[in-house]
N, C-alpha and C positions, 0 to 999 in steps of 0.2 A: 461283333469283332471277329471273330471264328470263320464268321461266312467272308471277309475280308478278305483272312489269311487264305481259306482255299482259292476264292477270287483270284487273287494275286497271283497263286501259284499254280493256276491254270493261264493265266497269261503268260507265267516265265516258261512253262512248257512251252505252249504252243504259238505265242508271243513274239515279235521281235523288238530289242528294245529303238530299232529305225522307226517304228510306227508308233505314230505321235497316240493310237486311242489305246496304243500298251502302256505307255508312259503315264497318260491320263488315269485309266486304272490303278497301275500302282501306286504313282504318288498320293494319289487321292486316299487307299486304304493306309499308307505310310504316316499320313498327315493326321486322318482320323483318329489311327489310334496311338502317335505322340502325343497327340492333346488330350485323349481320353485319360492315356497312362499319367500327365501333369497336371490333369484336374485333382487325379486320386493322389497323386503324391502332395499336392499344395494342400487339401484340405481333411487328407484322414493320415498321412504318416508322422507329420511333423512332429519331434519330441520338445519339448517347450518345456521341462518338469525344471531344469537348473538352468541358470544364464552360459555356462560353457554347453552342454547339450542342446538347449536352444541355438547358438552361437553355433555349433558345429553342423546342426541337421538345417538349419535356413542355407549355411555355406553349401551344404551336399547340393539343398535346392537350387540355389543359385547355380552351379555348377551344371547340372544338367541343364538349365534353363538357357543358359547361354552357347551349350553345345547345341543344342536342339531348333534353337535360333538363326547358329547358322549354317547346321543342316534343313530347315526349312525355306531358309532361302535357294542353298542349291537347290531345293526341290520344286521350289516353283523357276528356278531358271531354266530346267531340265526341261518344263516345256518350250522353251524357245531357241532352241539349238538351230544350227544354219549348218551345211553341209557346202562348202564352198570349190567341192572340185568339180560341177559342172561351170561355175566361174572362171576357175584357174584353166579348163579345158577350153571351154571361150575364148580367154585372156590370150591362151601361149599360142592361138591362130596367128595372130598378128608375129608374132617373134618366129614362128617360126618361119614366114614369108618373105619376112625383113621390111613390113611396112612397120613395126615400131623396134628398132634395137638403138635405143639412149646407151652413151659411153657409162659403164660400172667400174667404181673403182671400188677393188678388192681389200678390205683393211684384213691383218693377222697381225692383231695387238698380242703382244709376245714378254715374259717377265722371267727370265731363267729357266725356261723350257727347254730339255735338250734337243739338241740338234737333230736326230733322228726321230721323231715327233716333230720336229719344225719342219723337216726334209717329205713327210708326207702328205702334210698338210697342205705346199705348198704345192707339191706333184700332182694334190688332189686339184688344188682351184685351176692348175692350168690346165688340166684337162676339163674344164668346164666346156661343154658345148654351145659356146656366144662369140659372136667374133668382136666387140668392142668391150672390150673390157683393159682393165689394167691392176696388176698386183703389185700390194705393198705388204714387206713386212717389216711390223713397225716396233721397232728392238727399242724397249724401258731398260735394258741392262747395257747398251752401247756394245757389244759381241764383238771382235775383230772376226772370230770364226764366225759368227752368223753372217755377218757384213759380206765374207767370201762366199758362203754357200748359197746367199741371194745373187749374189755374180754368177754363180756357176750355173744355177738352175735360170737364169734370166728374168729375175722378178725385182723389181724397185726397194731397195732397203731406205727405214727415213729413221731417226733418232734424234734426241732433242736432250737438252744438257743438264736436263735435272728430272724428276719422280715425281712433279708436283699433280695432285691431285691422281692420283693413280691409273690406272683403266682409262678413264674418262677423261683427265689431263690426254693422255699419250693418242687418244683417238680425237679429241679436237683439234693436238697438234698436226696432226695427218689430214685434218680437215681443210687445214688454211694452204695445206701445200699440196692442195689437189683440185682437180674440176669438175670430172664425172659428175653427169646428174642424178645417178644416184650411186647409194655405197648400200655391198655388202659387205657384213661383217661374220669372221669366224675364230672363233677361239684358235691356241695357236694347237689343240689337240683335235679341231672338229675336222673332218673329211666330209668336202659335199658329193653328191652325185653327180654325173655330168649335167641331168638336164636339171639342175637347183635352177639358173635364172632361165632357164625355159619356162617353168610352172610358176616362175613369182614374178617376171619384170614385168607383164603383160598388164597384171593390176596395176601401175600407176600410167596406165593410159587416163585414167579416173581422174583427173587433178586435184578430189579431193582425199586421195588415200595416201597417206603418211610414212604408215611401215606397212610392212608385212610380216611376219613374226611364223615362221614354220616348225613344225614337228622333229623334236633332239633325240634321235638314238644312240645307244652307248656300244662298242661294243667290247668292254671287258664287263663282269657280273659286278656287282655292287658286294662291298667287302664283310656284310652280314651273310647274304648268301652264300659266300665264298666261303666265310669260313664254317659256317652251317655245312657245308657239303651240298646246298640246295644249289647251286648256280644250273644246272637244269630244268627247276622245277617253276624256281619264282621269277618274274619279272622283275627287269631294273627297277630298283626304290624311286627311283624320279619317273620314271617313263608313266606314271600313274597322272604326273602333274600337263604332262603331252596330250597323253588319250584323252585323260577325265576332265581337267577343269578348266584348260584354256578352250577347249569346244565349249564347256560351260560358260565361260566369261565372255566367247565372241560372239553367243545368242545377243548380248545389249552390249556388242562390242567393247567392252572393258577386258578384250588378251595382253596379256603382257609378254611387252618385249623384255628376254632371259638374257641377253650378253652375246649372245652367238646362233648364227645361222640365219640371220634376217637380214630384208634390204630394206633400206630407208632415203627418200628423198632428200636430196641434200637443200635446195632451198626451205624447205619446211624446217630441216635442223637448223638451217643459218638462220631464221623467222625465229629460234625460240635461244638463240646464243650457242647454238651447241650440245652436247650432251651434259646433263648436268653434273655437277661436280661438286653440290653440298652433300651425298648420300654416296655410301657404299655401294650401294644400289642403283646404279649408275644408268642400268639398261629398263628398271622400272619405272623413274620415272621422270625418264627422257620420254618412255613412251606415254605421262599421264601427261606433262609437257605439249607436248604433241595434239592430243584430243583436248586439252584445254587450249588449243590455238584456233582450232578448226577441223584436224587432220582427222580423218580415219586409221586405226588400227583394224588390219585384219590379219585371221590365223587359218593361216591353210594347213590343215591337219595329214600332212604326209609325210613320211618318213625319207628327208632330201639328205639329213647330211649325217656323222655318227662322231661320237668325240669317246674321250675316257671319263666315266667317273670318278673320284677318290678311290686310289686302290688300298688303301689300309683305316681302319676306323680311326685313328687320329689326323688325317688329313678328310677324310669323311665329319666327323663333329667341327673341326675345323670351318670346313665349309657349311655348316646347317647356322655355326656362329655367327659369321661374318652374313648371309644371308637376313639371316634372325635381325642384327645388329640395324644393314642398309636397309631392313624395310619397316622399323620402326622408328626408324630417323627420320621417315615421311611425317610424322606427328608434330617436327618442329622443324621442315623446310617448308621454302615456298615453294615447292610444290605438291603440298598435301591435297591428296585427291580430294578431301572433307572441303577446302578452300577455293582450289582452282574455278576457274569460270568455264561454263559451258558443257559441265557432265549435268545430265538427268539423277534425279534423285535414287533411283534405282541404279543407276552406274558407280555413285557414290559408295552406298549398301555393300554392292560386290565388292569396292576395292576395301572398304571397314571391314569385312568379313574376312577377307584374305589377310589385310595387316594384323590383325585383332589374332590370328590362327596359331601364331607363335606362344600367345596365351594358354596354349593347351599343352605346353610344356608344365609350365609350374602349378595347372590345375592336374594333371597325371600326379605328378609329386606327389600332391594333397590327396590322390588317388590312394595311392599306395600305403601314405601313414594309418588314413582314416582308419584302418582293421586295426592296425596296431594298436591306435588309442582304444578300442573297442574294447579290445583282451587284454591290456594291462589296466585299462584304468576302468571298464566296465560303461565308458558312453556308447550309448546307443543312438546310432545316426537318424535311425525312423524307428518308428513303432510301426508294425503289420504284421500279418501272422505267416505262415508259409504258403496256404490256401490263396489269402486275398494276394498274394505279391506273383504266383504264377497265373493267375485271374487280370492281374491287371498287366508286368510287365513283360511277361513270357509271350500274348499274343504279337507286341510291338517288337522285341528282340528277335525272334523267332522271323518274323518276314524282312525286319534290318536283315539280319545272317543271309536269307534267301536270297534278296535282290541284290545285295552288294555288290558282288560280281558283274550281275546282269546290267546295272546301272552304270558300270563308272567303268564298262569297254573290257571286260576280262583280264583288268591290267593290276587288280591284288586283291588279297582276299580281305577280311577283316581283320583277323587272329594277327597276321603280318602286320597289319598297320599301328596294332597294338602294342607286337614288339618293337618296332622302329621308335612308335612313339616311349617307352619305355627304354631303351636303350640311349636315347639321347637328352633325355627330362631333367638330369641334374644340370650338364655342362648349360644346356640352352636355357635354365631358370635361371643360372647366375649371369646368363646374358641377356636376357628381358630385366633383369632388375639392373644392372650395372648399364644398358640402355636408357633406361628411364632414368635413371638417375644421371646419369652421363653419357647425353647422346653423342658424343663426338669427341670421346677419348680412347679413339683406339685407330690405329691406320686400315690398311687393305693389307690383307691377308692373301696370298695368290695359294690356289690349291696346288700342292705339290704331286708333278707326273715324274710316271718313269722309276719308280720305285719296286726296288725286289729285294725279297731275301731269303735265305736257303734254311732258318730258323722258323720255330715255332717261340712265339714271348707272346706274355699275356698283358694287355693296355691296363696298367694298374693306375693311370692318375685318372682314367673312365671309370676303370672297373671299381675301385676300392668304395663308393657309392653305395655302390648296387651290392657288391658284399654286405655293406655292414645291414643295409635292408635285408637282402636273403638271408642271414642269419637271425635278423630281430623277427620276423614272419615265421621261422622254423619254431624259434622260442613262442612264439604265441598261437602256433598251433597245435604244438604238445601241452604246455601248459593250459589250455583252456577247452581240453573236452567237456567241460560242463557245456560251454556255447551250446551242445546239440542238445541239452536239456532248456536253456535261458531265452525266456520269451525277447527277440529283439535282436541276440547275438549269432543265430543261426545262419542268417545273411551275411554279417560281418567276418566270421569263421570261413562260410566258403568262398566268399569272396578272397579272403587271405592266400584258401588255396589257389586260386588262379593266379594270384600276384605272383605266388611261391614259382609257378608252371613259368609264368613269363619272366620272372628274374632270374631264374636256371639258365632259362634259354638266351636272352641278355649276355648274361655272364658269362657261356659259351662262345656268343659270337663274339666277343671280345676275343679269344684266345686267336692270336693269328696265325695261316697257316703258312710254311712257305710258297712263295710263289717263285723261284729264281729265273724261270726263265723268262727273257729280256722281250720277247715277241707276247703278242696277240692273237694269240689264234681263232679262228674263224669256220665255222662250218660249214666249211664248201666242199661241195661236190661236184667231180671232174673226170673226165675219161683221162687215163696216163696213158702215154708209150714207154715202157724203160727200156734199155739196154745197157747190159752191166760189159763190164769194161772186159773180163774173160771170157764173153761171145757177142761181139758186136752188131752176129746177122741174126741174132734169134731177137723178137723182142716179146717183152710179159708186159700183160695186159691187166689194168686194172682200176680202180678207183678212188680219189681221194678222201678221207673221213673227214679232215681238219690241212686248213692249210695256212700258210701264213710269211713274211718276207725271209722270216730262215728256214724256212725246211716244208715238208707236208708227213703226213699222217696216211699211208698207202694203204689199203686193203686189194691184195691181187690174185687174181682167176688161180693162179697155180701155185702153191705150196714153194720155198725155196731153202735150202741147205740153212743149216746155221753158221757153215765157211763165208758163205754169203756177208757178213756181217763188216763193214769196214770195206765194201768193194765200192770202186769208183763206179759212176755212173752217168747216161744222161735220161733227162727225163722231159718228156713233150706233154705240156696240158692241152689234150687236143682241142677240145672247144673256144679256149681262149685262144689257142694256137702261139703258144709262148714256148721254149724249149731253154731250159736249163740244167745245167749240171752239178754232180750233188756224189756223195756217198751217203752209203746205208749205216746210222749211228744207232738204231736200235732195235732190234726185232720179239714184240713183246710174242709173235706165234710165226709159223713158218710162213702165214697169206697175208701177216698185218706188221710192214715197216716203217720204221721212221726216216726219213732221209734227210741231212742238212745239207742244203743249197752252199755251192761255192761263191765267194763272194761275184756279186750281181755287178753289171755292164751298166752305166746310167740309162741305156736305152732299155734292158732286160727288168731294171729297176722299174720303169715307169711304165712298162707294160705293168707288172706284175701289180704294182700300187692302183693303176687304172681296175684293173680286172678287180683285186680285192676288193676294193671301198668304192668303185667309184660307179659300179653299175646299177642302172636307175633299178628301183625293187629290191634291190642288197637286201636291205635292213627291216626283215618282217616281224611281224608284234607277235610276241610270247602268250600264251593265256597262260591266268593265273589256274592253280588247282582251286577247286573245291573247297569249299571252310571243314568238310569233313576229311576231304583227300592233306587239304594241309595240314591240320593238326595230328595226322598219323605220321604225315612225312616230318614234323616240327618235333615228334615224340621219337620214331624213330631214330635223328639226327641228336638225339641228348643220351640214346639208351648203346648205338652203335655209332659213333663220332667216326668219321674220315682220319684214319692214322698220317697219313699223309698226302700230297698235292701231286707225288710225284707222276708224272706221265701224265697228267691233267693238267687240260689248259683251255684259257679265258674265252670264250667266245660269245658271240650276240645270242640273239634268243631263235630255237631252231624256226625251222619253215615252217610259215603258220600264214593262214588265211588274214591277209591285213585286213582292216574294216575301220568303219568310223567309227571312233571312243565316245562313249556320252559319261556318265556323268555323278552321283552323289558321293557325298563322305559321310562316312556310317559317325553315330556320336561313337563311335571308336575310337575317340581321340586319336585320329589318327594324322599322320605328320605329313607335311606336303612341301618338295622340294621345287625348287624353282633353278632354270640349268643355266646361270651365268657363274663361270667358274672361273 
């Protein structure tokens, strides 16, 4: 076991997880010692002495058995990953020559989004570099202002006289009053880059490729991070489900199409009726639809378009619900992947393992009690001693912790996926049970954008949960110092404490910070010219830190007065070669200001939006920290908390080496977002 572990961890030094005979090693010692570790727990820990301790410790069993089930399946999928941009590099010969450019028509299915988030979206897709194309924005709310803003910006607005079926209603209506042979789709917050259908149209030269389904980045922080103070450190909570398991699922091509930033054949969709419209999940399984007709799903793993995530934890659970909800309604449509014709039994597998995943909400729950019952009522879940348990599951944890990272693209750590998963375990077990129980009494939920506030409140109908937990775990670990005495309770006690660690931290990130300002901002770096308005022939030179459609974030070569503050100005980004004009609204040191842009020219506008969002490589992947560097940074952030947001603002993850994501989920119950919003 031991020689495994160093094994292994001479391959993550010197290893890379691209090479298929690193993968092979570690999975292989991963696998070994799961099963070593679930021999010894099935045949020497069980307590069996009462029928509730019996009843409780087969449950514990049960419970790792089915996490471990399907992390062994990711682990044997981990060998068959595909790396599809020497294809897509093939593919976009042709497009870029103009021997294959099919008419696209552009769908931005749209539900109460405001208009400056509709207004960029749309600026982004015309700047798409294709010349046949055509845009629609297709307004569910019937907008008069949107109606004009689609006029002014020159894009097709379509609307239709009722909400029926949601999403998926409003995009098959857009279907029947269109022609393009194929459509892309984007949320009405996602921004593509200009070459999106350079790198994706080329694949349906293949007649038999269906969708293509591409890489979602975010660029404001996800609202745990946010209010953690970590928006630096950690990766988007979704961007794990991009890197890590849609490359996993398109080794036996079972990727799923997420709602946005894909193209799809339009004959193939009129072959299956449409987008389906029994499930809230409308873009999953349209795509199982699809591979149950014939079609190929594939996922090109590169970072083409960038949307928002849920900016506050109640429109975040919000959306994990309504996810949660549409993809266990696959269980009682026709198009349950268990039924459909024409998946391989192993295609099957992947898609049970991913639906079935939502389950590790209401087995965390049962995580968390189990200590409880331990120290108030004295059940002990296994019987082992302290010896035989870091003998048997310290070698298996111990290289879980190591490779996690290295496995699933640098895109999160473990410790994080534990909090996610804990943070969200109440609201989404009352939504796997009120699912099952009732698959199809609740509508479509649209995640709410565009939200700020200049207040710190704490999410009490989340939080109040998870309090009355972190209270009963305080009481049962003062109360039961004997545990360090009681053969049995000694595991169940420190376990409590780590629940205790991660319910703190929970509880924390609920508290929300403000955010008020209205912008996005983004870490870009740019050469400035300025000239301030009381000497027009001098000009200061300098660099952007942060910049964004109202203002930028200056760092400049030379020191300036604090008179300075409130002076007019213009300012030239010389690389993009764009020049606007602005005053200085804040100067937190005399070389580092802030300047708000005056209101923008629709031509200055669509420069600027081009340059932000739209240039190919923007959007590069974050590495997660360390499970040691994060648990300082996760301990840190509870002992010295972020007093406020002020002068801090949202942006993607810095420059970082992109790379291909590969792939496992540690039994860390850990929570896996899927990005149709």
């Amino acid at each position: 076991m031991f020689l495994m572990v160093v094994l292994s961890s001479v391959v993550l030094r010197w290893g890379n997880v691209q090479q298929q005979w690193a993968r092979v090693i570690v999975v292989g010692s991963l696998i070994a010692l799961m099963l070593h570790y679930l021999l010894w727990r099935s045949l020497a820990t069980l307590n069996l002495r009462t029928p509730l301790e019996a009843a409780l410790s087969l449950l514990l069993l049960g419970i790792e058995g089915f996490m471990m089930a399907g992390y062994g399946l990711q682990l044997y999928l981990l060998l068959h990953i595909k790396n599809r941009r020497p294809e897509a590099d093939a593919a976009a010969l042709a497009v870029k020559s103009g021997h294959y450019q099919p008419w696209v028509d552009i769908f931005i299915p749209t539900y109460n989004e405001p208009l400056p988030i509709l207004r960029r979206t749309i600026v982004g897709c015309q700047a798409l570099e294709y010349p046949h194309k055509r845009i629609y924005v297709l307004d569910d709310t019937r907008r008069p202002a949107l109606r004009e803003l689609a006029c002014e910006l020159g894009c097709e607005y379509l609307s239709r006289p009722d909400n029926r079926h949601a999403k998926a209603g409003n995009l098959n209506h857009a279907l029947a009053q269109t022609q393009g042979e194929l459509i892309a789709v984007f949320d009405a917050d996602f921004v593509p880059t200009r070459n999106f259908l350079t790198r994706t149209v080329g694949f349906f030269q293949a007649p038999d490729i269906g969708l293509v389904q591409t890489y979602q980045s975010f660029y404001n922080p996800d609202p745990i991070a946010r209010n953690l103070g970590l928006e630096a450190h950690l990766p988007q909570e979704v961007e794990i489900f991009s890197r890590h398991y849609q490359v996993l699922r398109d080794g036996i091509e079972t990727a799923l199409c997420y709602g946005s930033s894909f193209v799809v054949r339009r004959s193939a969709l009129e072959a299956i009726g449409g987008f389906v419209t029994a499930s809230l999940s409308e873009d999953y399984y349209t795509g199982i639809q699809l591979a149950a007709d014939g079609y190929r799903l594939i996922y090109l793993n590169e970072s083409l378009s960038a949307g928002l995530c849920a900016e506050d934890m109640a429109a975040h659970i919000r959306q994990r619900q309504r996810w949660a909800r549409g993809t266990l309604q696959g269980f009682f449509i026709a198009a349950n992947p268990l039924r459909v014709a024409n998946l391989t039994w192993l295609q099957r597998l992947a898609h049970l393992e991913g639906m079935t995943q939502w389950f590790h909400s209401p087995l965390r729950l049962f995580l968390l009690l189990l200590p409880l019952m331990a120290a108030f009522w004295g059940i002990v879940p296994l019987e082992t001693t302290l010896r035989q348990w870091l003998y048997y599951f310290m070698p298996y944890y111990w290289l879980l912790l190591s490779t996690f990272r290295w496995l699933n693209g640098q895109s999160r750590s473990a410790v994080v996926s534990d909090l996610y998963a804990v943070v969200q375990c109440v609201p989404l077990t009352l939504t796997v049970i009120q699912t099952l129980l009732r698959p199809f009494g609740h509508r479509f939920w649209v995640t709410p954008k565009g939200r700020h506030g200049d207040r710190y409140h704490f999410q009490w109908h989340l939080g109040a949960p998870l309090l009355v937990l972190f209270v009963l775990s305080v009481m049962a670990a003062v109360l039961n110092w004997q545990a360090l005495h009681t053969k049995g309770l000694l595991l169940a006690w420190v376990w409590n404490l780590y629940n205790l660690l991660i319910l703190a931290l929970a509880l924390y990130s609920l508290i929300e910070r403000p955010h008020p300002d209205p912008y996005d901002w983004l870490n870009v770096q740019q050469t400035v010219e300025l000239h301030l308005a009381w000497d027009q022939t001098t000009a200061l030179w300098g660099r952007t830190i942060r910049l964004c459609e109202g203002g930028a974030l200056v760092h400049l070569h030379q020191p300036l007065p604090p008179s300075a503050m409130g002076v007019p100005l213009t300012c030239r980004l010389l690389e993009a070669g764009i020049d606007l004009s602005g005053q200085i609204v804040n100067m937190p040191s005399p070389t580092t200001l802030k300047i708000g842009f005056d209101p923008l020219t629709p031509a200055q506008y669509r420069q600027l939006i081009t340059f932000l969002f739209c240039e190919p490589n923007r959007w590069q992947w974050q590495q997660a920290p360390s499970e040691l560097q994060t648990l300082w940074l996760l301990l840190r952030a509870l002992v010295s908390p972020p007093l406020s947001c002020q002068g801090q603002h949202r942006h993607p993850a810095p420059q970082a080496k992109q790379h291909q994501g590969i792939v496992p989920v540690a039994i860390a119950k850990q929570n896996r977002g899927r990005g149709n919003h």
